[in-house]
C-alpha positions as CSV (number, residue, x, y, z in Angstrom):
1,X,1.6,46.6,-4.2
2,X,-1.8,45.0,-4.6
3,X,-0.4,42.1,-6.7
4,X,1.6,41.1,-4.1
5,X,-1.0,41.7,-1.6
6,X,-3.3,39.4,-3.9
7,X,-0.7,36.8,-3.8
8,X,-0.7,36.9,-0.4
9,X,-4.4,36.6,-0.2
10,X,-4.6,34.0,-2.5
11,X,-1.8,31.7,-0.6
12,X,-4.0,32.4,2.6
13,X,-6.9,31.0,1.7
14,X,-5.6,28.2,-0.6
15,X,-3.5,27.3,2.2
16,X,-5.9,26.9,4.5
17,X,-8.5,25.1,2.7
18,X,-5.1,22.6,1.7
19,X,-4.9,22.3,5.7
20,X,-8.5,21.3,6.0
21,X,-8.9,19.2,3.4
22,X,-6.1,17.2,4.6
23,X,-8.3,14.2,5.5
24,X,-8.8,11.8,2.2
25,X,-11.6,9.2,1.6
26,X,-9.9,6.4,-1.1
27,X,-12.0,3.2,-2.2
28,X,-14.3,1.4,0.5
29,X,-13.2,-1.9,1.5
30,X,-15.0,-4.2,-0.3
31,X,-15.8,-6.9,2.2
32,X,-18.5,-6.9,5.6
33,X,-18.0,-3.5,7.2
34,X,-16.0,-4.6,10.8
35,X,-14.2,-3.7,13.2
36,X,-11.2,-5.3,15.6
37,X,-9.6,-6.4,11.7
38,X,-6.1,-7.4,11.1
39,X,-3.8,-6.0,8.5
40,X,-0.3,-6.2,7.8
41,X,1.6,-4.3,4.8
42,X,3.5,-6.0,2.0
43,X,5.6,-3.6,0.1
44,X,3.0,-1.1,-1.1
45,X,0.4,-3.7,-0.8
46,X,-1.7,-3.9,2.1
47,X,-3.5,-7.1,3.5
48,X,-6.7,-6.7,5.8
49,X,-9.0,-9.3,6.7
50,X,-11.0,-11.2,10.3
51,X,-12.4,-9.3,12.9
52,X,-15.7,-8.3,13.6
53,X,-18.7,-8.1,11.7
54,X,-19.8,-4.1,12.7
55,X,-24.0,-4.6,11.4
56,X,-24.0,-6.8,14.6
57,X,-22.1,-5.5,17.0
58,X,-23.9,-4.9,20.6
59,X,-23.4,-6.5,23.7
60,X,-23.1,-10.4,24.3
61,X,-23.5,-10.5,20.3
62,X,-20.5,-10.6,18.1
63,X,-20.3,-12.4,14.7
64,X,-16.3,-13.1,13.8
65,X,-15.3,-13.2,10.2
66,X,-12.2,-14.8,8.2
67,X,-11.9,-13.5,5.0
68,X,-8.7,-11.3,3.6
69,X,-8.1,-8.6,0.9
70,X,-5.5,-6.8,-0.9
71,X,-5.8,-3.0,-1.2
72,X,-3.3,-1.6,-3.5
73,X,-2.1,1.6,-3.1
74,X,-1.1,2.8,-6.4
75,X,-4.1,2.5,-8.1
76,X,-6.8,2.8,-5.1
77,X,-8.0,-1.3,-5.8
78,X,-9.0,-4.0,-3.6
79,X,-8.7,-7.5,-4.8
80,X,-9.7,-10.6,-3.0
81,X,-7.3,-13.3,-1.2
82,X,-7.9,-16.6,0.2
83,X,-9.4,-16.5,3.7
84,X,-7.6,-18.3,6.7
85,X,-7.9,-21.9,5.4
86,X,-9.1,-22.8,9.6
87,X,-13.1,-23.1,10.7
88,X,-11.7,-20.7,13.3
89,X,-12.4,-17.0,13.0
90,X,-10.5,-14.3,14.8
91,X,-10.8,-10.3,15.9
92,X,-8.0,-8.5,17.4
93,X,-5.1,-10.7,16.1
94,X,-1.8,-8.5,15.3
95,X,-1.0,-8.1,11.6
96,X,3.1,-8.1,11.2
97,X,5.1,-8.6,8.0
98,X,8.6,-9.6,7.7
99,X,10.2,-11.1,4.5
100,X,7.6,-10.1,2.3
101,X,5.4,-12.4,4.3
102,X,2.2,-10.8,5.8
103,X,2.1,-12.6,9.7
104,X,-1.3,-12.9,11.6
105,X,-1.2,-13.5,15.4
106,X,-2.8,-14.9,18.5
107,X,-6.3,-12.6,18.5
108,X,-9.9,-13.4,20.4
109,X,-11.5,-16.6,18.5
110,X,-14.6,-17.9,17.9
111,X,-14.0,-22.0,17.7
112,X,-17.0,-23.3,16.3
113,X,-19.3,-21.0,18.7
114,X,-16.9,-21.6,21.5
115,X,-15.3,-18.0,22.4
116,X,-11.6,-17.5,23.5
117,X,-8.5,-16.5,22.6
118,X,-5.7,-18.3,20.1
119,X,-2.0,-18.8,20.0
120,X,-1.8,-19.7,16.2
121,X,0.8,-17.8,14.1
122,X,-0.3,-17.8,10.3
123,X,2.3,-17.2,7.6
124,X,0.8,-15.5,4.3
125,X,3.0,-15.9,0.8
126,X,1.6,-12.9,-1.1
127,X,3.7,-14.7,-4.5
128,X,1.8,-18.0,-4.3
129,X,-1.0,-17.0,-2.3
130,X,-0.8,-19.7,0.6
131,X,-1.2,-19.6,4.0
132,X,0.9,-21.6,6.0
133,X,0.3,-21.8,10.3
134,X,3.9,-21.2,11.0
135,X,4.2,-21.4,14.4
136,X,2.1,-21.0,17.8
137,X,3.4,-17.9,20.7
138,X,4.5,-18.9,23.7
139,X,0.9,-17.7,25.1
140,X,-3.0,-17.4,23.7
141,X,-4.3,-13.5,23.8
142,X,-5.6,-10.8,21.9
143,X,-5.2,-6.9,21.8
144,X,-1.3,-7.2,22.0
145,X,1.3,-4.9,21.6
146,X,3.3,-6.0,18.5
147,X,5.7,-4.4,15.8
148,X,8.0,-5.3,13.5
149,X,12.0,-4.1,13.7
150,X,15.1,-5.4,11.5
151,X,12.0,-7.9,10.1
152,X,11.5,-9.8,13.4
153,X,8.5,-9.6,15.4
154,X,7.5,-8.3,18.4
155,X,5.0,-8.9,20.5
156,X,3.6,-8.5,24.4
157,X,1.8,-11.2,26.4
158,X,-0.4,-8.5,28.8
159,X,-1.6,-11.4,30.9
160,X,1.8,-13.1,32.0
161,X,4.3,-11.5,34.9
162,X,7.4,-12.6,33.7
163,X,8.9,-12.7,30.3
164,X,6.4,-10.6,29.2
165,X,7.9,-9.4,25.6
166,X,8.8,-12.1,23.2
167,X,10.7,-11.8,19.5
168,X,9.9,-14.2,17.2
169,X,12.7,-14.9,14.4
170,X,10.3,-15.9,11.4
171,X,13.3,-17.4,9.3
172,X,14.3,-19.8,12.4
173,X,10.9,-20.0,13.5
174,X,12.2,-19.6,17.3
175,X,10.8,-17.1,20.4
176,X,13.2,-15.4,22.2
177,X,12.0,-13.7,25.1
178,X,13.6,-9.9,26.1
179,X,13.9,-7.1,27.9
180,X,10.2,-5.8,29.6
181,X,10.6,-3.6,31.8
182,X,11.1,0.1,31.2
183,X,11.4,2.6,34.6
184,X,9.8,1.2,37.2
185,X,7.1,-0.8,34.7
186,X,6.9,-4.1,33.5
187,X,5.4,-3.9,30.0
188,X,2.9,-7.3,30.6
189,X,0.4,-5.1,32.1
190,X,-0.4,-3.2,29.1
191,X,-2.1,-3.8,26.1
192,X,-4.6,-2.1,23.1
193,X,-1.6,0.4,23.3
194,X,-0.8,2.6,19.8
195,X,2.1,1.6,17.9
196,X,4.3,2.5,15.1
197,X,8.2,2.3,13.6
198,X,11.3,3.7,12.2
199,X,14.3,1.4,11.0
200,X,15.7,0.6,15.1
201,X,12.8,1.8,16.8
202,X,8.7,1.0,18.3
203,X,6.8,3.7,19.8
204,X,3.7,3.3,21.9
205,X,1.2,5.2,23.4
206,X,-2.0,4.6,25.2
207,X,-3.7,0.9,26.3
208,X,-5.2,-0.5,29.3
209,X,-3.8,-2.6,31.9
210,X,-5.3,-5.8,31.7
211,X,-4.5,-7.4,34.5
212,X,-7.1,-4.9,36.1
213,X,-9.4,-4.2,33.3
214,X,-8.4,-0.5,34.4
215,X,-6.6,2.7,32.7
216,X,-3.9,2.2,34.5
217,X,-1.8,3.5,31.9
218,X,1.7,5.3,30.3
219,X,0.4,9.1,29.2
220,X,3.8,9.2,27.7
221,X,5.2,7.7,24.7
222,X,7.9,5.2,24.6
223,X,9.9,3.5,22.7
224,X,11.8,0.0,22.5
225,X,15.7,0.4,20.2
226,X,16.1,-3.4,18.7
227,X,20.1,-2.5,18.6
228,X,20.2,-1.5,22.6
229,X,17.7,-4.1,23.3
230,X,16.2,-1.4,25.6
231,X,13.2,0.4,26.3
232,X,13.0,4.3,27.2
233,X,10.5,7.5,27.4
234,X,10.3,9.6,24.1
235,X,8.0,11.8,25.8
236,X,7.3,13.3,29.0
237,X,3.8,12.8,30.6
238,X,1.1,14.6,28.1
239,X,-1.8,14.9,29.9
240,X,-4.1,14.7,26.5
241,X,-6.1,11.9,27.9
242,X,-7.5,10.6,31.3
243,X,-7.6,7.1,29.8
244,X,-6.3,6.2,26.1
245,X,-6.1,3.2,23.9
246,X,-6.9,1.6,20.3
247,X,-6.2,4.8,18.7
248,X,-3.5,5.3,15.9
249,X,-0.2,6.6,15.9
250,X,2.2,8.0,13.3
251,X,5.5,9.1,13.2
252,X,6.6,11.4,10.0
253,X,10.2,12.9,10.8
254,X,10.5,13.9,13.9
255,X,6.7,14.5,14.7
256,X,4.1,12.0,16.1
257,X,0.7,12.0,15.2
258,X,-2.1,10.3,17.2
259,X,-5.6,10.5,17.8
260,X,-9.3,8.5,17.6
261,X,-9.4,6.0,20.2
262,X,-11.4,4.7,23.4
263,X,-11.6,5.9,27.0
264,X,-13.3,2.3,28.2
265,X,-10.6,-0.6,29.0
266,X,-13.8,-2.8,27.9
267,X,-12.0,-2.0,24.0
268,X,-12.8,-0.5,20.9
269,X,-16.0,-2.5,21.0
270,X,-17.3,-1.4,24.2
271,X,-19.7,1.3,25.1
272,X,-17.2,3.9,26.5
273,X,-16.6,7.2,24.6
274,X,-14.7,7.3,21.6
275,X,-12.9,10.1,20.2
276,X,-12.1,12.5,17.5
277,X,-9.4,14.2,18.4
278,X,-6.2,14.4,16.9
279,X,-2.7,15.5,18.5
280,X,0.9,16.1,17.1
281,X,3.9,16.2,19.4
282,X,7.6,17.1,18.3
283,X,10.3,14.4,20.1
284,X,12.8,17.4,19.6
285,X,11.4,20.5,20.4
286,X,8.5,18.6,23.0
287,X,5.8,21.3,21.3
288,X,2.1,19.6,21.4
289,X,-0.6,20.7,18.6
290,X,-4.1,20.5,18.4
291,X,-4.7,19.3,14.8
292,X,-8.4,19.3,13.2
293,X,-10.3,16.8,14.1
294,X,-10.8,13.4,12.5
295,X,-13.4,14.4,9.9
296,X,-15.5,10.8,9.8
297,X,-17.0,11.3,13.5
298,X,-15.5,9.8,16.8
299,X,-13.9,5.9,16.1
300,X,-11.3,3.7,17.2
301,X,-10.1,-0.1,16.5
302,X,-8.5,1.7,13.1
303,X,-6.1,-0.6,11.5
304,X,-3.4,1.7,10.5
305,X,0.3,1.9,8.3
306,X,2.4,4.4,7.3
307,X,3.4,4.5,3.4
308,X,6.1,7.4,1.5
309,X,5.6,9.4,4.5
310,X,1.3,9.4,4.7
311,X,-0.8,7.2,7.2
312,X,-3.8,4.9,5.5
313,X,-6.2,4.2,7.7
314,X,-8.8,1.0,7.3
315,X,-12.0,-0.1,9.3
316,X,-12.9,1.4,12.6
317,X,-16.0,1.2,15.3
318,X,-17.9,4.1,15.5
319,X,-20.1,6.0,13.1
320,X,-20.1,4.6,9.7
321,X,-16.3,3.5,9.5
322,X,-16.7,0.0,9.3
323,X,-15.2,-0.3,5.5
324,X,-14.0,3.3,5.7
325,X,-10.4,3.7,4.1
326,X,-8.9,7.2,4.6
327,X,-5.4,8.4,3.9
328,X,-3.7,11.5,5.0
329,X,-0.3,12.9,5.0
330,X,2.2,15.0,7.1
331,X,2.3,17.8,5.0
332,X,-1.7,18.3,4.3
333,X,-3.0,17.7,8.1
334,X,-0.4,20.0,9.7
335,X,0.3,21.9,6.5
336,X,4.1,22.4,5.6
337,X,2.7,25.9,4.8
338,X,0.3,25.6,7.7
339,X,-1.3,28.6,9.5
340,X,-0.5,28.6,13.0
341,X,-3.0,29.5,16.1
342,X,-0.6,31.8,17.5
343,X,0.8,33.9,14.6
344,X,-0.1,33.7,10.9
345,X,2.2,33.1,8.6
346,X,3.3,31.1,5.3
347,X,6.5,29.8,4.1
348,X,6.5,30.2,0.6
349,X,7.8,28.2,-1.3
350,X,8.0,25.1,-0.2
351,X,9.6,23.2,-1.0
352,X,12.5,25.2,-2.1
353,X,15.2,25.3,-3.8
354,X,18.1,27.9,-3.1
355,X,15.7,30.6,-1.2
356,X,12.2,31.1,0.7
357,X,10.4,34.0,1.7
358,X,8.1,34.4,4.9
359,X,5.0,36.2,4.6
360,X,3.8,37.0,8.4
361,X,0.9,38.9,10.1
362,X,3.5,39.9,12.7
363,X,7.0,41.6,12.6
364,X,9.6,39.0,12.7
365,X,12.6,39.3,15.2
366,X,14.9,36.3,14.6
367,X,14.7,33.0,12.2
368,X,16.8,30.1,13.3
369,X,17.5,27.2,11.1
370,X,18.2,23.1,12.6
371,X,18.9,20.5,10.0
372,X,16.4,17.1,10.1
373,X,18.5,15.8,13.7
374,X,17.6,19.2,15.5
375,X,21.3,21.1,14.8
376,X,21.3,24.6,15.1
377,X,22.9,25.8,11.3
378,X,21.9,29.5,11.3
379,X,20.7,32.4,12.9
380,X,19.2,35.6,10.8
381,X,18.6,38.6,13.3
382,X,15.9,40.7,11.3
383,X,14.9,44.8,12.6
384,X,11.2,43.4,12.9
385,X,10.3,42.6,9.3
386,X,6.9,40.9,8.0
387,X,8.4,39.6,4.9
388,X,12.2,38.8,5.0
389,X,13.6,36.3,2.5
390,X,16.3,33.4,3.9
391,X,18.9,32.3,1.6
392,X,19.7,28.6,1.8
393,X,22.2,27.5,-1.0
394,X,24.5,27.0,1.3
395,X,22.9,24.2,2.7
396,X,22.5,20.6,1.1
397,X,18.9,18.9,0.4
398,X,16.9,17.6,2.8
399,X,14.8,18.3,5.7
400,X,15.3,21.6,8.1
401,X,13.2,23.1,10.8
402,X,12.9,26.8,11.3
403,X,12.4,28.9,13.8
404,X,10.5,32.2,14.2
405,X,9.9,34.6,16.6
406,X,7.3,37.4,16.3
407,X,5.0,39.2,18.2
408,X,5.1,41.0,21.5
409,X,5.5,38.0,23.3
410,X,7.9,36.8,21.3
411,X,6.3,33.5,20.4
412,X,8.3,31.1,19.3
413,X,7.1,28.9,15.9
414,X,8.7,25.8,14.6
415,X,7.8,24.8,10.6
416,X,9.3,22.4,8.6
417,X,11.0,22.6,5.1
418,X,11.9,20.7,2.6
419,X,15.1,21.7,0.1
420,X,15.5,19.8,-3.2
């Protein structure tokens, strides 16, 4: 009896210090500290360069910069590329890649001490190391919405009333305007939004309407499908934030993850509060967390992309994140095994392989099983147990939710597992 109570003591507290710790500092990026950078991925490879210099960064003073580096995931190295090959420097252009090209668009500009905004599109060849200025948008701005689906890009105009969304086809070099509206909204308005993808889909969250210079935002997220060329709500209003953009947003299977940011529609440069917080939110079972906070202080104007399932993060205002690179993945923020606010308990192991075992601080009433798209595959009624083992051989690999209910109030948990 007190081994396995020492096994469960042990997993506790390893657990939750796992949890904790999910937050991980990897090598500084080696150029000025800045902000307002743009970065696009490349395989495993991933490209940052421009923006802002951060040392002098206050109001009516902002020194642009034009160089670009290489950080390479799977050793933790940065290398140095060629800089934009332009006397023009930019901060908050959109990084996009498609091809295996890294793509740099529009972004504010500094043209030989004359300030604005640019139109350029910049083609980089990571195999020869050129850039090439590809093409020009059908408009000049900065703090866009942009992705990248089926590699074409996407990209907003916040300023312009009709045509407002534009894909551009990098092999035929041609714009093709599409669909902008979704509900009653017409997607020019917005801009600084948060942004990330699957293979069909782009989901944002946050921004600023700029054609007001007020919040006048979605608190929901949404999402554009490239094969229905249409736009719909993922979420339903959140009510996190009074006023939300140039934070980051992931999505690892079926959860979202968002967080740092700006409440000023100034930007990430402005003097408005930043934040720390950090949110998750289930598209299938609509359940918000509170995660720990951001570790590194309260930041936003992160560039940010997803790799085998873990978000790296690169240079952000606020505190002393200007050549910060952090890294953190699904199953360390949250936890797989993760210790919930409500009821405390640990799936163990996981992952598994034909069987796991639950080790709860309450008596367990029911454990319901849904595969990866949210199916319902099997219900175990239990006579209020703390520590019931689940059989799953029946069941082929991949990704399953479960479902617990304990406690008097018969709380309702969802975890996640993975079978190998």
């Amino acid at each position: 009896m007190k081994k396995i109570i020492s096994l469960k003591v042990f997993l506790l507290l390893t657990i939750t210090v796992f949890a904790q710790s999910g937050w991980i500092n990897l090598s500084t990026f080696p150029g000025t500290p800045r902000a307002g950078a743009c970065g696009f991925k490349i395989r495993d490879d991933i490209y940052i360069g421009l923006g802002t210099n951060i040392d002098t960064l206050s109001p009516g003073f902002l020194s642009y910069l034009n160089d670009f580096w290489k950080y390479s995931i799977g050793n933790d190295s940065w290398s140095q590329i060629d800089s934009l090959p332009t006397n023009i420097v930019y901060s908050d252009s959109r990084g996009l890649s498609a091809h295996n090209k890294g793509y740099v668009l529009g972004g504010r500009q500094d043209s030989l001490g004359t300030l604005g905004t640019s139109n350029k599109v910049w083609e980089y060849n990571p195999i020869s190391g050129i850039w090439i200025l590809k093409n020009t948008m059908p408009f000049t701005t900065g703090f866009n919405i942009a992705f990248e689906l089926q590699n074409e890009l996407y990209v907003n105009n916040p300023n312009y009333f009709n045509n407002a969304f534009f894909k551009f086809d990098t092999l035929n070099n041609i714009w093709v305007a599409i669909n902008d509206t979704i509900g009653s909204n017409t997607l020019y308005e917005y801009k600084s939004c948060s942004v990330t993808t699957d293979d069909h889909n782009a989901y944002i969250y946050g921004g600023e309407d700029q054609t007001v210079s007020q919040c006048l935002w979605l608190d929901k997220i949404y999402s554009y499908n490239s094969n229905a060329q249409s736009w719909s709500f993922v979420s339903p209003q959140l009510n996190l934030f009074t006023c939300y953009s140039n934070g980051f947003l992931f999505l690892f299977d079926s959860t979202f993850y968002f967080g740092n940011g700006t409440d000023d529609p100034g930007g990430w440069w402005s003097l408005g509060n930043k934040f720390d917080n950090v949110y998750s939110y289930n598209k299938y079972t609509s359940i918000i967390d509170t995660l720990n906070n951001f570790p590194f202080g309260a930041s936003s104007g992160f560039n940010y992309f997803t790799v085998n399932n873990c978000g790296y993060l690169f240079c952000g205002a606020g505190g002393m994140n200007g050549n910060r690179v952090v890294k953190f993945c699904a199953d360390s923020i949250t936890g797989i095994n993760e210790i919930n606010q409500y009821v405390n308990y640990i799936i163990y192991p996981n992952p598994i392989h034909d069987k796991f075992k639950l080790y709860c601080n309450n008596p367990i009433s029911s454990i319901k099983v849904y595969s990866a798209a949210f199916v319902l595959v099997k219900t175990i009624l239990l006579p209020n147990v703390t520590n019931p083992e689940v059989m799953m051989n029946e069941f082929s690999n991949g990704l399953y939710f479960i479902e617990v209910v304990s406690g008097t109030d018969r709380k309702a948990i969802f975890k996640k597992i993975i079978k190998l």
